[in-house]
KEPA-583324 format. One line per 4 residues: for each residue y, z, x of C-alpha. Coordinates in Angstrom, 2 decimals, m for minus. Example, Ala and Ser with C-alpha at 12.3 -4.5 7.8 and 13.67 -1.06 7.14 Angstrom:
2
m4.50,7.80,12.30 ~ m1.06,7.14,13.67
//
This chain:
170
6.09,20.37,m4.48 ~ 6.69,16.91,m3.11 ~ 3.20,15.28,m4.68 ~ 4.40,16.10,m8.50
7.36,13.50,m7.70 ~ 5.06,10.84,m7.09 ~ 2.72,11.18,m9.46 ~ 5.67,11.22,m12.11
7.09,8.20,m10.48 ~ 4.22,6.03,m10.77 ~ 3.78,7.31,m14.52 ~ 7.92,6.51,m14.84
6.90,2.89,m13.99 ~ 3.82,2.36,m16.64 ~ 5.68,3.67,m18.97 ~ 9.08,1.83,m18.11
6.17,m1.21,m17.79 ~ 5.54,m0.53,m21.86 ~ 8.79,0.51,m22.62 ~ 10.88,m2.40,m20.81
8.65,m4.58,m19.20 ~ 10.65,m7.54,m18.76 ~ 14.09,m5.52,m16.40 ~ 14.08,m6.21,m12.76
12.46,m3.88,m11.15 ~ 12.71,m5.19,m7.52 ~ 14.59,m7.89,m6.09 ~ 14.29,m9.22,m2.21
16.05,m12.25,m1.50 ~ 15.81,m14.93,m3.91 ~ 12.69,m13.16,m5.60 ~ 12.37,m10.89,m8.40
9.92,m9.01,m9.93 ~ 9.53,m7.36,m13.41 ~ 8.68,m4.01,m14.38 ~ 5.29,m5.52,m15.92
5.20,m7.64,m12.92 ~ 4.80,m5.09,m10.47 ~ 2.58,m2.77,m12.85 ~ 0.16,m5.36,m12.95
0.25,m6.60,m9.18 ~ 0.12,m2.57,m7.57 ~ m3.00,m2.61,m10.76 ~ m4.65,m5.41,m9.08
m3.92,m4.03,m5.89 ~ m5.64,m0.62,m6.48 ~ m8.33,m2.45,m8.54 ~ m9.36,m4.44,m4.98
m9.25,m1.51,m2.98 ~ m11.62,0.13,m5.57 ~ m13.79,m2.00,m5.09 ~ m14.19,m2.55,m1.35
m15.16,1.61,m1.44 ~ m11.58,3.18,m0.75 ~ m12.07,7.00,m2.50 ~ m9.14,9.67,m2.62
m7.73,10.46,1.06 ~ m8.70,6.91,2.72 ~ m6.11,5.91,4.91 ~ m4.84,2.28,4.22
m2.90,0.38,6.53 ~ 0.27,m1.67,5.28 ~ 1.47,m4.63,7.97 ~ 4.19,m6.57,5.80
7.25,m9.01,6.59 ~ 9.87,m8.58,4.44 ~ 8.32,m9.13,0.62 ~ 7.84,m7.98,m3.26
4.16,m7.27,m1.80 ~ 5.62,m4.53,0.04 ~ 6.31,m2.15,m3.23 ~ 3.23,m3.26,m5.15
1.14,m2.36,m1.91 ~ 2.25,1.03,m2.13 ~ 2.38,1.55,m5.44 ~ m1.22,0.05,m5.62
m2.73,2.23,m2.84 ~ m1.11,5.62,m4.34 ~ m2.86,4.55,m7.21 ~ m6.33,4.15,m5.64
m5.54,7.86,m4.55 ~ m5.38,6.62,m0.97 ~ m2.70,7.35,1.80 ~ m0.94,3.98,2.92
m0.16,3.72,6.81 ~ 2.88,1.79,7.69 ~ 2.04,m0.50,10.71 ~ 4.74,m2.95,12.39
3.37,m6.79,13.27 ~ 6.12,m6.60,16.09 ~ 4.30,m3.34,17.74 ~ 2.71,m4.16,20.69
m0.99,m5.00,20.12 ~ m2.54,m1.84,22.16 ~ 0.37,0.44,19.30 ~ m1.20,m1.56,16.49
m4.51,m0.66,17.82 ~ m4.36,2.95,18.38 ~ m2.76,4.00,15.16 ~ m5.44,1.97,12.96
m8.23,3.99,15.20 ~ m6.32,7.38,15.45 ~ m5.73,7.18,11.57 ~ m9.34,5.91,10.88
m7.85,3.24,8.91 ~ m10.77,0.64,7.42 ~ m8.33,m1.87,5.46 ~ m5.05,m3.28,5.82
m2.98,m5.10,3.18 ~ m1.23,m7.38,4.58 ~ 0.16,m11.41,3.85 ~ m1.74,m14.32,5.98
1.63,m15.27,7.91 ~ 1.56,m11.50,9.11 ~ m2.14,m11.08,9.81 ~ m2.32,m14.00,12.31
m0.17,m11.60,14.56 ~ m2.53,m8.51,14.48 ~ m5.41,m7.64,16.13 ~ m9.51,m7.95,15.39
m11.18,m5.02,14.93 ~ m13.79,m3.19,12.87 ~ m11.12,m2.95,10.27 ~ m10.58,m5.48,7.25
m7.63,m7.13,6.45 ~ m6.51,m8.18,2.73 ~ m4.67,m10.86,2.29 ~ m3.03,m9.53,m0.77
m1.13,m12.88,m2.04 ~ m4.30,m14.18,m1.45 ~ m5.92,m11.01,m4.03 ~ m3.32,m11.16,m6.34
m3.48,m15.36,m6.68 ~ m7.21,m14.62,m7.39 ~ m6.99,m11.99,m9.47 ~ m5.00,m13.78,m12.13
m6.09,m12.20,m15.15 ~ m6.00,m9.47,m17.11 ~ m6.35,m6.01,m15.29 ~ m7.21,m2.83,m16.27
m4.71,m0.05,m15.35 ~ m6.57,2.18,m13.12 ~ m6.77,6.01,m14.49 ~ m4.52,8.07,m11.84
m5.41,10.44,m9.81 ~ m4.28,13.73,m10.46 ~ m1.83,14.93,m7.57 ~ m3.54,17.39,m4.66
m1.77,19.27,m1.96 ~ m4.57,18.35,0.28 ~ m3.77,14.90,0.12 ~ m1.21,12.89,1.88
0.56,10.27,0.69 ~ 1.86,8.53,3.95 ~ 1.11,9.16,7.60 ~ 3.99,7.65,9.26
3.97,7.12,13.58 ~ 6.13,8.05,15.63 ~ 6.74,6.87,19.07 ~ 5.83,10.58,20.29
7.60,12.14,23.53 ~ 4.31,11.70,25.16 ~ 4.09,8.15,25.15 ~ 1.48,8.28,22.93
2.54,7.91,19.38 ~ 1.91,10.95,16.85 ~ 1.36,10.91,12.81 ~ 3.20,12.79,10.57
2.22,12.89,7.22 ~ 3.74,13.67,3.69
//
């Protein structure tokens, strides 16, 4: 059952967090980021999503360049209990668009650089380096929430052979 992996993963990295919190846990380009590191920022990051009302099942969209926000994000919304939605800023606007309606996606995580690309709608966008600057402190590791079959982790879009494009979910 492909939901029991996650939900072990994301208790591997707490505990590796306790355990070992100062290894690398991620590395992209010149950056790095702890174990602790990115316990605490994919904390914060389900701790704001909390907040603005996402429950179990929400669908949240993820728009990212290349960036340690990009793991966090994830790990973050999985920990809300949400399903994340990976968009691409170089999709054309109308793609961007339809996929954020189709998937009835309310908020998308995203980094200022990136959100000046996307589209307005009736959808918020969350600076997340912006959150996470914020958010400095101390936060409280969310409780997780227990793995259901119902729920999807990702919805991934394809282009779809009708020109339209289709989600498929996991």
């Amino acid at each position: 059952v492909w939901y029991l992996p996650v939900f072990s993963v994301l208790k591997w990295i707490s505990d590796r967090c306790v355990k070992k919190p100062n290894i690398i846990a991620l590395k992209c380009g010149a950056q790095e980021q702890t174990y602790q590191a990115l316990d605490q920022a994919s904390n914060h990051v389900a701790q704001v999503l909390v907040e603005l009302g996402v429950k179990p099942g929400d669908c949240v969209g993820l728009c990212f360049d290349r960036s340690l926000h990009i793991m966090s994000s994830i790990l973050g919304v999985l920990k809300a209990g949400a399903t994340y939605v990976p968009l691409d800023a170089s999709y054309p606007e109308g793609r961007i668009r339809y996929i954020i309606e189709d998937a009835s996606i309310r908020w998308v995580l995203t980094r200022a650089a990136v959100q000046n690309e996307l589209p307005s709608g009736h959808w918020q966008y969350i600076d997340v380096e912006n959150e996470l600057a914020i958010k400095n402190g101390a936060v409280m590791r969310p409780v997780l929430i227990a793995p259901d079959a119902e729920r999807l982790l990702y919805l991934i879009y394809t282009s779809g052979s009708t020109g339209r494009p289709k989600g498929t979910g996991a």
